[in-house]
C-alpha positions in Angstrom: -62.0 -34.6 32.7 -59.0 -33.3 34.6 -57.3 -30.3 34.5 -54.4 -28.4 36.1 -55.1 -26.8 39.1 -53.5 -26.4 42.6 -54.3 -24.3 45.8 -51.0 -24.8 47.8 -50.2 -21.6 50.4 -53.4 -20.8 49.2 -53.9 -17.5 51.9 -56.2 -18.1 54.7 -59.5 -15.8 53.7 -62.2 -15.4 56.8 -65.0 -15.9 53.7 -63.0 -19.3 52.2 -65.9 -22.2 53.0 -65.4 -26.4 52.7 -67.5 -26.5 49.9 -68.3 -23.6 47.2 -71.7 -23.3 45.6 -72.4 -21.4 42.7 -75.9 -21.0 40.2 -76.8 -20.1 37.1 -80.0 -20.4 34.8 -81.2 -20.9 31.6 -81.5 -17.7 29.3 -83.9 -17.7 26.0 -83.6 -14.7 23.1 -86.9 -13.0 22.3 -85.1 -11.1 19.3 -81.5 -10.0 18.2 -79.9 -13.6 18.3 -76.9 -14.4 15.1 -77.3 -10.1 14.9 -76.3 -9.4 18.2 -72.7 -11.0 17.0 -72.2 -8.2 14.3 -73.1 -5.1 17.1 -76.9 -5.0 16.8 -79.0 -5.2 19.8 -80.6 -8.2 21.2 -83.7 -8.8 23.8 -82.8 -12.0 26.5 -85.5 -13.0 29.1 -83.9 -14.8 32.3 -85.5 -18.8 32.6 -85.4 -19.1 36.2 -87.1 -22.3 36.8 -84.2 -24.1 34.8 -80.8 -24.2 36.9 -77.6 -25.2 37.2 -75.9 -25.5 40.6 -72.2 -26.3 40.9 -70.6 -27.4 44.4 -66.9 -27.4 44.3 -64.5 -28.8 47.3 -61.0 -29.8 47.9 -60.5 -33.7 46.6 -59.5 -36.0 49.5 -57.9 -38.5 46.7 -55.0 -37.1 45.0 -53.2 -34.1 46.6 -49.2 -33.7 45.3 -47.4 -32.4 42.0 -50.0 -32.5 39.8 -53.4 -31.3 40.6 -56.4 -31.3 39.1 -60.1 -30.4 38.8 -62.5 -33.0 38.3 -66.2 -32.7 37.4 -69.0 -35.1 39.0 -72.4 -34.6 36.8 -75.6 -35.4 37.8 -79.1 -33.9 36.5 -80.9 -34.3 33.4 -78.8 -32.8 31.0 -75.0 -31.8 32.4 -73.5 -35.1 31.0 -73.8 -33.5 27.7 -73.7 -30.2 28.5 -70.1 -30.6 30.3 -68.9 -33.0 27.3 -69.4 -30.1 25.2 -68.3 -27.4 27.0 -65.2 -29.0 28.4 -62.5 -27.3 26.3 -64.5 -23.8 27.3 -64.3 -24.7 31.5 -60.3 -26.2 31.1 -59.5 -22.4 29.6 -62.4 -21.1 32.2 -60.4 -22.5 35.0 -57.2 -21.6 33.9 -58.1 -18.1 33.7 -59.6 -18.3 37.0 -56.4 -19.5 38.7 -54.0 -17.0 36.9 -56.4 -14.3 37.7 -56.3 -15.3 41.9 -52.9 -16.1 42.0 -53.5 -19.8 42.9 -50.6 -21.4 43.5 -49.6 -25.3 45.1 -51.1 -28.6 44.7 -54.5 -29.7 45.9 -56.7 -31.1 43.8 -60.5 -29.4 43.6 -63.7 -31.5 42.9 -66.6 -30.3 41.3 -70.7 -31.3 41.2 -72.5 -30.5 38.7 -76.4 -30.4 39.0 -78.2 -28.8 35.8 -81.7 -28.9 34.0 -80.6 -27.0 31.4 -81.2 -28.9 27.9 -78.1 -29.2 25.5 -77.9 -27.3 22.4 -81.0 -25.7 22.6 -80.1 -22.1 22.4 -81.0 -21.8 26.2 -77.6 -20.8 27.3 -76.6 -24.2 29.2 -72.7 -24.0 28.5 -73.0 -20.0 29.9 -74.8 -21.8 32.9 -72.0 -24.4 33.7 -69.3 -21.9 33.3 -71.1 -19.2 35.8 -72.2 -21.6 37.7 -68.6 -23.2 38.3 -66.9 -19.7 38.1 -69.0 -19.0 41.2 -68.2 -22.0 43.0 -64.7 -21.5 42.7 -65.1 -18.0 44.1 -66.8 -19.3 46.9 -64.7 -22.0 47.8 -61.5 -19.5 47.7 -63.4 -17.0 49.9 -62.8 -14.5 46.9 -64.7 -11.6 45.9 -66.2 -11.6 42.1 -67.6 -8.8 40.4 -70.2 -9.1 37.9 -67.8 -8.1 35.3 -64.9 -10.7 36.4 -67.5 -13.4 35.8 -68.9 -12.1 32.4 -64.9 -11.9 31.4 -64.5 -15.4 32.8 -67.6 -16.8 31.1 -66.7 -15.7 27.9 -63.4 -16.8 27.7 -65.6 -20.5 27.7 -68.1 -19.6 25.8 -65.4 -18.5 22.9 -64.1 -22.0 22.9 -67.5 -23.5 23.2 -69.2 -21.3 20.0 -66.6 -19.5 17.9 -67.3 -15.9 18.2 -69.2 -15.3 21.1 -71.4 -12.2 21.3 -71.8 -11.9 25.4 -75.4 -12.2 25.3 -75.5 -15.5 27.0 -73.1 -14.6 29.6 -75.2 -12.0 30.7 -78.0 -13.5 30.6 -78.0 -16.4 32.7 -76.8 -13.9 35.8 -79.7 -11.5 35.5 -82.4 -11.1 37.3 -84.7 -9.5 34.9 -85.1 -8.7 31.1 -82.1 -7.4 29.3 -81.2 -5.3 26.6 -77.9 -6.2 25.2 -75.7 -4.4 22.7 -71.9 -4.5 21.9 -71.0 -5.9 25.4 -73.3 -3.7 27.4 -76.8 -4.6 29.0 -79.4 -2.6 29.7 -82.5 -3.2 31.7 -85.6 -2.4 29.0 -88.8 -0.9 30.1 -91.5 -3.1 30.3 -95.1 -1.9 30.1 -97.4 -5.2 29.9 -97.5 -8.6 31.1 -97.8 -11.8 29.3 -96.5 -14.9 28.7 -93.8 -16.7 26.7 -94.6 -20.5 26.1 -91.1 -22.2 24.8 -91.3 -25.5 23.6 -88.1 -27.7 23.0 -88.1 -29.4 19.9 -86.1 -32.3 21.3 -83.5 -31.8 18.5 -80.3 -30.2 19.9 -79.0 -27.2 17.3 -75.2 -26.1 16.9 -74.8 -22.7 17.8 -71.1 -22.9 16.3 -72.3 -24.6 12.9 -75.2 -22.1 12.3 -72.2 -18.9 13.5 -70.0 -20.3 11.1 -73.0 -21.1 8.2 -74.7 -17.8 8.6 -70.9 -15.8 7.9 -70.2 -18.0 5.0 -73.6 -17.3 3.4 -72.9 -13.5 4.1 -69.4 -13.5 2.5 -71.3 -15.5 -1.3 -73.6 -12.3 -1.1 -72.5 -8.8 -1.6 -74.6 -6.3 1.0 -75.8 -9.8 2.5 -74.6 -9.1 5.9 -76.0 -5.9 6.2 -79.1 -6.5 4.9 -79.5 -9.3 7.6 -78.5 -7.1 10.5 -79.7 -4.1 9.7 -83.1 -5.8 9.5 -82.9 -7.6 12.9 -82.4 -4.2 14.2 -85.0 -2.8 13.2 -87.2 -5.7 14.3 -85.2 -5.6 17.7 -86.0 -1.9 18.0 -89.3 -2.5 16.9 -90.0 -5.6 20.0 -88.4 -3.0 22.6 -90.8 -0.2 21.7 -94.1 -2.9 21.7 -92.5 -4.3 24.9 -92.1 -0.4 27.2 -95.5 1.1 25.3 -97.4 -2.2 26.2 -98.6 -3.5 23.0 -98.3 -7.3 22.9 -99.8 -7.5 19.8 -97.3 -5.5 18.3 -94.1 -7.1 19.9 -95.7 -10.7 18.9 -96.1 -9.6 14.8 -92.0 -8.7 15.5 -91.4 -12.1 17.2 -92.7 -14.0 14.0 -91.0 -11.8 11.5 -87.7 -12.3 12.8 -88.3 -16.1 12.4 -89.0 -15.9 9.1 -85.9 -13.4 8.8 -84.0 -16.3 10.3 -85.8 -19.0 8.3 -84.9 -16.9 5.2 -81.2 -17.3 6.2 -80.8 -21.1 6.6 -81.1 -21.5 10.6 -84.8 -23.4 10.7 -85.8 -26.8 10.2 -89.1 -28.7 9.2 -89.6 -29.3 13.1 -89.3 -25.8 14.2 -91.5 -24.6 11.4 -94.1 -27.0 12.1 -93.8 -25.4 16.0 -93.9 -22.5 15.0 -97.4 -22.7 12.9 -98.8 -24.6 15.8 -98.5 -22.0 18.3 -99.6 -19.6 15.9 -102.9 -21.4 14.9 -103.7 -21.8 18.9 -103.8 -18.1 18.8 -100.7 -16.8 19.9 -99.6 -13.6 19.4 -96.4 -14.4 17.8 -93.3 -17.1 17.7 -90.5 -17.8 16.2 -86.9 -20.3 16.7 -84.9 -19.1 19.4 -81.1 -19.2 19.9 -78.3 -20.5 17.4 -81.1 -22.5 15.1 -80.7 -25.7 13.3 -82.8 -27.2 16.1 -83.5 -26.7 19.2 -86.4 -24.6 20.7 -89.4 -22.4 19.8 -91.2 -19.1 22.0 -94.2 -18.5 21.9 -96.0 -15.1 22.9 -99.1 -15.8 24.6 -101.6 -14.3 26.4 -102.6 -15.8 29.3 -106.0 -17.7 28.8 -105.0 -19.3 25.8 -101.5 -20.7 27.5 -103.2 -24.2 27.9 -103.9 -24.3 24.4 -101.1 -23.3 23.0 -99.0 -25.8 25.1 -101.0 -28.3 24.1 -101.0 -27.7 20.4 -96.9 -27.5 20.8 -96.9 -31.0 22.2 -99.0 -32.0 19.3 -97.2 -30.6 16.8 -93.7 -32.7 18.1 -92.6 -30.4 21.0 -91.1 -33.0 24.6 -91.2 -30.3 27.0 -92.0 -26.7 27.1 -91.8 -24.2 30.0 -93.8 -21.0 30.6 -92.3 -18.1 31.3 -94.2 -15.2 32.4 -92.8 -11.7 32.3 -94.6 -10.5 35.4 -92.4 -11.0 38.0 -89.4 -11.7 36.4 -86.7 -9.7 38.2 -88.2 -11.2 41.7 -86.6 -14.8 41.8 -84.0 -16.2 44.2 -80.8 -17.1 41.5 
């Protein structure tokens, strides 16, 4: 992929560095996610241990007229990721270059190392496009605040998903839990510790298709609409009080009811169901689908001794990989 970019007379900043490196991670949606679009809150929980890492440099081949910036991907999953997300980073960069006054003709290289799975509702085109927002920054010796990058972010993730509600860009900068609501994050109280178990179905989902579903299925049914988000809310509500008074029991019962809110709706499949009984039946507290549906992955609340379990019902039941998250400590990682 190539596109127009140039860095001629580019001022001489004392912070401006050979090579730029900028990270991300993965993000997952306890509750709020297809609501969060139409104003109602939503609960994201950073996934540290999956990254992306994007290390951008000025291209020895091809300096003159024309410019460009090309993309190197290595890691598990960025092939696809960036394949997807490509018409997102082209108006990304653009953005980026109008915003700080870029001007010439060097070409700009970037590596992109990520972990993230495609199209599982984990955030991985948010990643890239923080990731390589940051990297740009960095290279340029420029100063980004958090809410240049959110702006920047967004502008992909609009291209990548439709309507995008800001959730995911949020969430794959933040340390910690967040509370999001009508472009605004929060940090929520959190009162007990425990795990989440998520466990990728290995079928990717279309966050786009299931946006673009769930509205057309709202606009056949009068009231449809705000029936739906009027009862995520509650059930987001609901998860934020379990979550500050410290009753996992409680935020686990509002974890399953939201799936079968969004199984309801259209945005399951056999797979995720058959997940989602499985962690259930090995005793966990609650679980549901997790992200933009029609595929993709499952979380699980579990307590800690019955995490082994759990995990290995999941792989029983169809899951290829799952990855614990636990909330104690989250907040505390390197990112």
């Amino acid at each position: 992929m190539t596109l127009p970019i140039t860095a001629e007379g580019l001022p001489e900043s004392p912070r401006a560095h050979s090579v730029g490196i900028g990270r991300a991670h993965a993000k997952v949606i306890l509750l709020g996610e297809h609501a969060v679009v139409y104003g109602a809150p939503a609960l994201a929980l950073p996934v540290p241990q999956l990254t992306v890492t994007a290390s951008a440099g000025w291209s020895s081949h091809g300096s003159g007229g024309q410019g460009g910036l090309s993309f190197t991907m290595t890691g598990s999953a960025s092939r696809a990721l960036v394949t997807q997300a490509s018409d997102g980073l082209r108006r990304l960069t653009e953005e980026f270059v109008a915003r700080m006054g870029v001007t010439g003709g060097r070409s700009l290289e970037v590596i992109l190392d990520g972990a993230v799975p495609h199209g599982r509702g984990l955030g991985s085109s948010a990643a890239v496009s923080r990731a390589v927002v940051f990297a740009l920054a960095d290279l340029l010796g420029r100063e980004l605040t958090e809410s240049m990058a959110f702006e920047l972010v967004q502008t992909a993730e609009n291209v990548a998903h439709g309507r995008a509600s800001g959730v995911d860009a949020m969430a794959v900068g933040a340390p910690g839990p967040l509370l999001f609501q009508a472009g605004r994050a929060t940090e929520p109280a959190i009162g007990c510790d425990g795990l989440f178990i998520i466990a990728d179905s290995g079928v990717p989902g279309s966050t786009k298709e299931a946006v673009a579903m769930l509205r057309a299925g709202f606009a056949q049914r009068a009231g449809a609409q705000d029936r739906f988000v009027g009862r995520a809310s509650e059930l987001t509500e609901a998860g934020r009080r379990a979550l500050a008074d410290g009753d996992p029991g409680e935020l686990g019962s509002r974890l399953t009811d939201y799936h079968e809110l969004l199984r309801a709706a259209g945005l399951s499949t056999e797979r995720i169901d058959t997940l989602v009984e499985a962690a259930l039946e090995a005793g966990s507290l609650g679980a549901k689908i997790t992200g933009g549906g029609l595929g993709g992955c499952v979380i699980a609340q579990t307590r800690p001794e019955q995490a082994r379990e759990v995990t290995r019902r999941l792989h029983e039941a169809g899951a290829v990989q799952t990855w614990v998250v636990p909330l104690k400590g989250l907040g505390n990682h390197a990112h």
